[in-house]
C-alpha positions as CSV (number, residue, x, y, z in Angstrom):
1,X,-140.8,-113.1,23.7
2,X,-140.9,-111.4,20.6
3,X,-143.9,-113.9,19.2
4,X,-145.7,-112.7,22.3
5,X,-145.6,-109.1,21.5
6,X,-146.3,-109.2,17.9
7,X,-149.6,-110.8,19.3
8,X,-150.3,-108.0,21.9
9,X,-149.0,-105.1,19.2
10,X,-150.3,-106.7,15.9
11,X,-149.5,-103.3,14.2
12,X,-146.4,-102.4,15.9
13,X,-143.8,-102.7,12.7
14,X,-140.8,-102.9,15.1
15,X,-142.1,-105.6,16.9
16,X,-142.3,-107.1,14.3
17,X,-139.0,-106.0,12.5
18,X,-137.0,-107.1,15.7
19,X,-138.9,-110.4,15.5
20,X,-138.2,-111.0,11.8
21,X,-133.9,-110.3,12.7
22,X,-134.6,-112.8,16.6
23,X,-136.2,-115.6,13.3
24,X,-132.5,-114.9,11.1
25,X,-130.1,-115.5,14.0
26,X,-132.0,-118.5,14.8
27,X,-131.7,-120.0,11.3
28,X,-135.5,-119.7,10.3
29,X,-135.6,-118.2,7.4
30,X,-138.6,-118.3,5.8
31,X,-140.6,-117.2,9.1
32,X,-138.0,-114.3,9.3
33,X,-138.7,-113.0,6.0
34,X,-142.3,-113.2,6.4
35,X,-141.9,-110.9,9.7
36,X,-139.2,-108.5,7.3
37,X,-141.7,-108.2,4.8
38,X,-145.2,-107.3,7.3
39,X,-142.6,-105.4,9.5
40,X,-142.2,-102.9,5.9
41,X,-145.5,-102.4,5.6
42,X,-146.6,-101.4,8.9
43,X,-143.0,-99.4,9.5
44,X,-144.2,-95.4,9.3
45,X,-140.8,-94.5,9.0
46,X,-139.6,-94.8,5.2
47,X,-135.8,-95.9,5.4
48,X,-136.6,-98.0,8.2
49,X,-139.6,-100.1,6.2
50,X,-137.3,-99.9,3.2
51,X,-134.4,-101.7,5.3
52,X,-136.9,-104.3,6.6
53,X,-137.7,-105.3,2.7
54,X,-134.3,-104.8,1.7
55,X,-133.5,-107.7,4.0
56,X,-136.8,-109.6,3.6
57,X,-135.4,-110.0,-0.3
58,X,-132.3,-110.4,0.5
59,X,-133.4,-113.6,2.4
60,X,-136.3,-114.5,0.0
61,X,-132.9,-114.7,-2.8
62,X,-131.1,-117.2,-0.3
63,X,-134.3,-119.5,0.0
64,X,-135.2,-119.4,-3.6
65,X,-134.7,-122.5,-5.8
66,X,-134.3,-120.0,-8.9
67,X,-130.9,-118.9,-8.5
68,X,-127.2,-119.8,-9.6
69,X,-124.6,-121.6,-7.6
70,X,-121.2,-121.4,-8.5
């Protein structure tokens, strides 16, 4: 539902937001950051587009190859 409404409201930052957190509790992680990431820079609301990147990062970290495992 959510990928039909980010196509209707291609500017919409919650849309986009709520489809970026639908992408996490699925387990698709790289599409969900992608969506965190666009959701922060069309958010008008500041702590709200900061929290979106906040948790795009947080999941970019979990993806990326460049980190240590203990």
């Amino acid at each position: 539902i959510y990928n039909r409404l980010a196509d209707a409201f291609p500017t919409e930052g919650s849309v986009w937001f709520n489809l970026g957190l639908c992408q996490a509790w699925d387990g698709r992680l790289r599409e969900a950051a992608s969506s965190l990431h666009h959701a922060a820079t069309l958010l008008q609301d500041f702590d709200q587009a900061t929290d979106a990147e906040a948790l795009a990062q947080q999941i970019d970290l979990q993806l990326s190859e460049e980190r240590y495992s203990t």
